[in-house]
N, C-alpha and C positions, 0 to 999 in steps of 0.2 A: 896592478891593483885597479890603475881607470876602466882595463875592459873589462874584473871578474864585476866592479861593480856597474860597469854598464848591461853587463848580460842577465846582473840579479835584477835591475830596473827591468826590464823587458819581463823575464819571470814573474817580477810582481805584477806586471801591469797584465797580464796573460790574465795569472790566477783571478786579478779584482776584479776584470771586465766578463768573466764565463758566463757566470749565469745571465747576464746581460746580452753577450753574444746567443746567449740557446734562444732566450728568448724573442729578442727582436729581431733577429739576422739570422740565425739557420731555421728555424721554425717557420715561420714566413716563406721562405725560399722552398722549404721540404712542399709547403701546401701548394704551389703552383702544379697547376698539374701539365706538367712539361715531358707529354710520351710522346714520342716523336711525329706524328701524324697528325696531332693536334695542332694547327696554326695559331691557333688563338693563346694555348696555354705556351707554347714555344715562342712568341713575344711577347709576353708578359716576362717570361724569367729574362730574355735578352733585356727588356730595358730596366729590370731588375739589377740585372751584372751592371749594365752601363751607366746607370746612377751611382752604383756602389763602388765602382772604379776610377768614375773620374775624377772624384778630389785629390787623387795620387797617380795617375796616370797619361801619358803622352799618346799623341799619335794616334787616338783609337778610329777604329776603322773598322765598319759594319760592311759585311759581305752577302753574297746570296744564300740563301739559306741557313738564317740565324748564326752563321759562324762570325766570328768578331776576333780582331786582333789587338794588340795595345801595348805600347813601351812604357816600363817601369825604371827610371834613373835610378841606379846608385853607384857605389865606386870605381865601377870598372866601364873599360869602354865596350867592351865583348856581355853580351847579355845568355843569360840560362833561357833555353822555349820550355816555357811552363804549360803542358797543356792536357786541356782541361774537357770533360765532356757534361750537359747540362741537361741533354735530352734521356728520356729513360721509355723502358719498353711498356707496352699498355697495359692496363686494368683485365686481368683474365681470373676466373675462378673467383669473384668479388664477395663470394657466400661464406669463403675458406679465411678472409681475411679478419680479423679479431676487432678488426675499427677500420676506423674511412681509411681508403687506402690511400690519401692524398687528405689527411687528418693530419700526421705529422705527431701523433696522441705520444703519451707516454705512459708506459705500462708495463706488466713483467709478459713476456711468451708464455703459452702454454709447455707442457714437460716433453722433451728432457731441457729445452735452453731457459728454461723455469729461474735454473741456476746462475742466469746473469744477469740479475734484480733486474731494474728498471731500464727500460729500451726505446729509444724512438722507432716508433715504426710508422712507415711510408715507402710509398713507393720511389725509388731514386735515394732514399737515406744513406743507402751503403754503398750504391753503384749510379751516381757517383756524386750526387750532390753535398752531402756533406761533408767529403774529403775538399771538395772544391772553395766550401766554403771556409774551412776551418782555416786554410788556404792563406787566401785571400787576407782573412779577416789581422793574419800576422803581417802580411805584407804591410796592411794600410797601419798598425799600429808603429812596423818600423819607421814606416815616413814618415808619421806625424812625431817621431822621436829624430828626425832627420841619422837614423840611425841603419839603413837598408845596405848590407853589405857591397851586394854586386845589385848589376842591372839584371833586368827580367824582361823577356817579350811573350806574354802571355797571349794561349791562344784557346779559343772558347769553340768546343764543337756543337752542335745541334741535331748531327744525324750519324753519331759512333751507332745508336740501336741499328741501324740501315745500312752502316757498313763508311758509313762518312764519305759518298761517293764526290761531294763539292773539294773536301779538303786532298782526297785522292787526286783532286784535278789541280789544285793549287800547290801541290807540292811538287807535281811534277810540269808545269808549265811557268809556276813564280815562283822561282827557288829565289831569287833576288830579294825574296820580303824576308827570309830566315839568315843573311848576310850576317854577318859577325856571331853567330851563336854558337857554344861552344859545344852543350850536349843537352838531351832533353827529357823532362821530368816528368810525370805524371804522380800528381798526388793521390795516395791512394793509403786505404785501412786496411793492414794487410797483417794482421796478429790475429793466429788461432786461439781457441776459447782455454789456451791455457794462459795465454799474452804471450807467447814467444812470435817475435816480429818475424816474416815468412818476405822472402826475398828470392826472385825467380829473374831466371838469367837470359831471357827471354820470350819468346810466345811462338806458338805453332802457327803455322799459314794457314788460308781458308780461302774454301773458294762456296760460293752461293750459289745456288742454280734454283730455277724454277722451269716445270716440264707442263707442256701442257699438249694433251691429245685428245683430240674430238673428231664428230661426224658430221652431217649435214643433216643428219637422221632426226626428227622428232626422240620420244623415248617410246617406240612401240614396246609390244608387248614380247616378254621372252620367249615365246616360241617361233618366231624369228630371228633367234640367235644363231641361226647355223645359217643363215642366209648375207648376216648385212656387219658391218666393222660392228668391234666393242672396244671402245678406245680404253677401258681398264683395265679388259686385260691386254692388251697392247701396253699399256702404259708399265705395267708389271712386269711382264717380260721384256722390256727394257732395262727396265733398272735390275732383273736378276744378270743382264749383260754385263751389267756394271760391277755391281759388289752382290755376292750370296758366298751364303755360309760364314759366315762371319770376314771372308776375304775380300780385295778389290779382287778384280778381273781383269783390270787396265792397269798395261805396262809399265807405266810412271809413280802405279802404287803397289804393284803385285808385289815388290820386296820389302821385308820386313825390314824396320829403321835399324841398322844396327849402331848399338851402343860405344859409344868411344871408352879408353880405360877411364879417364876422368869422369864422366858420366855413370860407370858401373862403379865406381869407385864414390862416387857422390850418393848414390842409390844406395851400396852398401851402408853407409854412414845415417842416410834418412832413416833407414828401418828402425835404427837403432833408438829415433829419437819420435817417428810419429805417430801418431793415434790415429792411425786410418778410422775407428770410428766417431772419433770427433770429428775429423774432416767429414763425414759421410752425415753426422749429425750437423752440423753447418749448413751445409748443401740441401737437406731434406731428403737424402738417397736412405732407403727402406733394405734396397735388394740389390746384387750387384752380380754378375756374369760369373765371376769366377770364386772359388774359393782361398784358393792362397793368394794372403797379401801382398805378396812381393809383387805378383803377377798381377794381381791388380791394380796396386800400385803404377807399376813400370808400363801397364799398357793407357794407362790415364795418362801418365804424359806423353810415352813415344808413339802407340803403334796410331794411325790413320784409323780417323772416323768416319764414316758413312751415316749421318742422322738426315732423317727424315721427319723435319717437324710437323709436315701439315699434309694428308693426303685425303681428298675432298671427291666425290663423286657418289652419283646413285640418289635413291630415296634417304632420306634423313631423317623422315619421319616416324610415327610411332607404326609398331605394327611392321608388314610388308608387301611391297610393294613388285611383281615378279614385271619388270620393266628392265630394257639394253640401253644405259646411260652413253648418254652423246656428247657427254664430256668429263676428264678426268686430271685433275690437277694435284701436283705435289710441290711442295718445298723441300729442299734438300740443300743441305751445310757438309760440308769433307773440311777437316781438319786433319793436319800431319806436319809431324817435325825434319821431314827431311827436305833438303836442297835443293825444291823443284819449282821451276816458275809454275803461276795458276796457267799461266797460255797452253805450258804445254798437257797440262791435265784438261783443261778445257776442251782442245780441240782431238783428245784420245773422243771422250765422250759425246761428240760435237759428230765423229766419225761415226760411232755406233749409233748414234739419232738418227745419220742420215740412211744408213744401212737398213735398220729401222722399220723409216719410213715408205722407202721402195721397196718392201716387201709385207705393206699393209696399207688395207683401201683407209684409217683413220690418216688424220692429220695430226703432223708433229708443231710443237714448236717449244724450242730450248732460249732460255734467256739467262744471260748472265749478269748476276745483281751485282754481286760486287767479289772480291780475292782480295788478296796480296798474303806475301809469301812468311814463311817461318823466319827467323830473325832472333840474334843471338848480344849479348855484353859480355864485355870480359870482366872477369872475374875481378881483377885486380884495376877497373876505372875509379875512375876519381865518383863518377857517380855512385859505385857498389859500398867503397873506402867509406864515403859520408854519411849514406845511410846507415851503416851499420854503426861508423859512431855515436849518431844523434839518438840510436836505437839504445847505447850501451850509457849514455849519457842521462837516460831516465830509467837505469838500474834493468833494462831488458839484453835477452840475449838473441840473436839473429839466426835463425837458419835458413842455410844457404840452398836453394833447388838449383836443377840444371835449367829447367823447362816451366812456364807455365802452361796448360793444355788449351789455356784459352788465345782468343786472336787479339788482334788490336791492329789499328791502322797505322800507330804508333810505327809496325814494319815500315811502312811505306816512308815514316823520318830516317831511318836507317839505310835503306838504297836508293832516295832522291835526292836528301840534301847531304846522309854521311856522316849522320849525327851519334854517337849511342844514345841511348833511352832505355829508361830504365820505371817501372812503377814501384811505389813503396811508401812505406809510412808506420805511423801505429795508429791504434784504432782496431775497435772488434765489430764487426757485423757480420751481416748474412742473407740468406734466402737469395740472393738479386735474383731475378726475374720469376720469382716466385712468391707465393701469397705470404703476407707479413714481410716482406723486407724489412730488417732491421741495422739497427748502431746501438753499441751498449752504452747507457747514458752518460756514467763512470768513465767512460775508455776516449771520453772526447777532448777531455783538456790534453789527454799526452796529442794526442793529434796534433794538438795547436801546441803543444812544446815539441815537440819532433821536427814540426816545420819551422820553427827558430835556430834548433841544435842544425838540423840540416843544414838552411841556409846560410850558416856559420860558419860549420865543419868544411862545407864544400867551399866557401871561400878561400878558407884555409889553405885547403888543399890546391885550390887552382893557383894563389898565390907561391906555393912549395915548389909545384913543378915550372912556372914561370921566371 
């Protein structure tokens, strides 16, 4: 009877303090404008966090490049890595968005998510600042109830948009600072717009490249083009080296992922249950490759991506200009769920650059931003078990994927220190890196009840198997 009525204290104090928590603590936090290249707006939310954390927190410790760490006491000697990202991607298409993009406003979307009333919208709302904050905001009410189950070692990123190359270096050189931790969370809003809480059983690898070829050449005029390099098209027919026709071309992608039974077996089951067009209406996706669902579906999470988000060269002006550009630059992302280090995809491509380039007067140069590899949780962790009860705890039901399609450095707690991890939560939002990012207004107290029932649950459970 002392803990249902300890836990209804906690609920009540949740529900009376919300509209207090929107207003002066996630609102606030949404308006910093914290995209990743911003110095200025990237310390302002750091000492944003670090005021807000240290009336309840141990040990915090400010690192290079806005990342931050910090122990949270409570009953256990072994701590949960809570961890967290604060930076978000920049202001693009600012004419498409509905209000300041770093307003934080509250408003209904235009049609079709017309239908989920009232929305904060900002940039970082859904990816990832107000899962972080919502967060938070329970942790500090359990302490000041001296009520906080287990210990926490919370870890705050600054540059997940950039591929988090500082924490990539700390995980694998100070694994000593993640000492006693058992598995690692990532709080996240993760319920499609019908609320069924969506739970993914890991994330695809990713490797980053950026290519760049050029001349020495001024930008003469094109009828010198049969005379002197064109580093785009150079640049072109290297990347047709790589992946055309919708295939790689390089041996460490040339095979199709194949599907395990449990995963064809999980697939079978999702069909049964999603709305490919709600997801596609979340996202902002209009048009898609293929026609049947299933197929499109199953190649969204398994088959290997080749995107090319930025490819820059020539006149850009109005009109045109008949000029041989002297340089030629692309960004490029590969994403895949099979068992392959980024090294050895790196230097497949690394070999075709150089090949390449001794067979053309441009000059090459390949730089690698950031990787790490695809990465998996089992099914039946103590992390997967929690969420889904804290999920079933506020009347929602869970569905299970094999796969998220997206990356997260998150891998890198998996093969450095050994950890599981796992993202999840309730909450409805969307667009991330797209104009209007949103959080549905309604859907944020379960946030901040989810991370109680969690918190709990996973207790629980660590206590059961101990």
């Amino acid at each position: 009877m002392k803990s249902e009525n300890s836990m209804q204290r906690h609920v009540n104090m949740i529900n009376e303090t919300h509209d207090g928590f929107i207003e002066n603590e996630l609102l606030p936090f949404l308006r910093i404008p914290s995209f990743t290249l911003n110095k200025k707006g990237i310390n302002q939310a750091k000492e944003f966090l670090i005021s807000y954390i240290r009336p309840f927190s141990d040990n915090i410790k400010e690192f290079e490049e806005g990342l931050i760490m910090a122990d949270v006491s409570g009953s256990t000697e072994s701590k949960l890595l809570i961890y967290m990202m604060y930076d978000t991607q920049p202001i693009t298409k600012e004419k498409e968005w509905i209000s300041e993009p770093f307003g934080a406003v509250i408003k209904t979307l235009p049609p079709p998510l017309d239908k989920l009333d009232k929305c904060v919208i900002a940039r970082g709302a859904y990816n990832s600042k107000s899962p972080l904050m919502c967060f938070l905001n329970v942790i500090r009410i359990l302490k000041e109830q001296d009520a906080l189950p287990l210990s926490l070692k919370l870890l705050f990123d600054a540059q997940e948009e950039i591929g988090s190359p500082f924490l990539l270096e700390l995980l694998k050189n100070k694994k000593e600072l993640f000492k006693g931790c058992t598995d690692a969370y990532y709080p996240s809003m993760k319920q499609d717009l019908s609320g069924k809480s969506i739970l993914k059983l890991g994330y695809k690898g990713i490797l980053s490249l950026t290519i760049k070829v050029s001349s020495k050449n001024k930008e003469p005029h094109s009828a010198f083009s049969s005379m002197i390099p064109n580093p785009v098209r150079d640049l072109i027919q290297l990347l047709n080296k790589i992946y055309a026709n919708n295939e790689f071309l390089i041996d460490s992608l040339r095979k199709p992922y194949v599907l395990s039974e449990k995963e064809r077996n999980m697939i079978d089951d999702l069909m049964e249950e999603i709305n490919l067009e709600e997801i596609k209406q979340k996202a902002g996706i209009v048009e898609t490759i293929e026609n049947d669902p299933r197929k499109t579906f199953t190649n969204y999470l398994f088959k290997p991506t080749f995107n090319i988000s930025t490819l820059k060269s020539g006149f850009l002006g109005g009109g045109t200009k008949n000029m041989v550009p002297n340089s030629a630059t692309c960004n490029i992302d590969i994403r895949y769920a099979q068992d392959i280090s980024i090294d050895e995809i790196y230097e497949e491509i690394q070999e075709i650059t150089k090949k390449s380039a001794k067979k053309s007067k441009s000059h090459f140069e390949l730089i690698k931003n950031i990787g790490y590899e695809s990465s998996r949780v089992d099914k039946n962790s103590t992390l997967v078990h929690s969420l889904i009860q804290s999920a079933k705890q506020l009347g929602y039901s869970t569905q299970i994927w094999p796969l998220s399609a997206a990356a997260a450095p998150l891998s890198a707690i998996k093969k450095n220190i050994g950890l599981n991890f796992i993202a999840g939560g309730l909450g409805i939002g969307g667009l991330a890196h797209a104009p209007n990012e949103f959080v549905q207004l309604n859907s944020i107290i379960d946030t901040r009840l989810a991370n109680l029932y969690f918190l709990m649950k996973y207790y629980e459970n660590l206590q059961k198997e101990e």
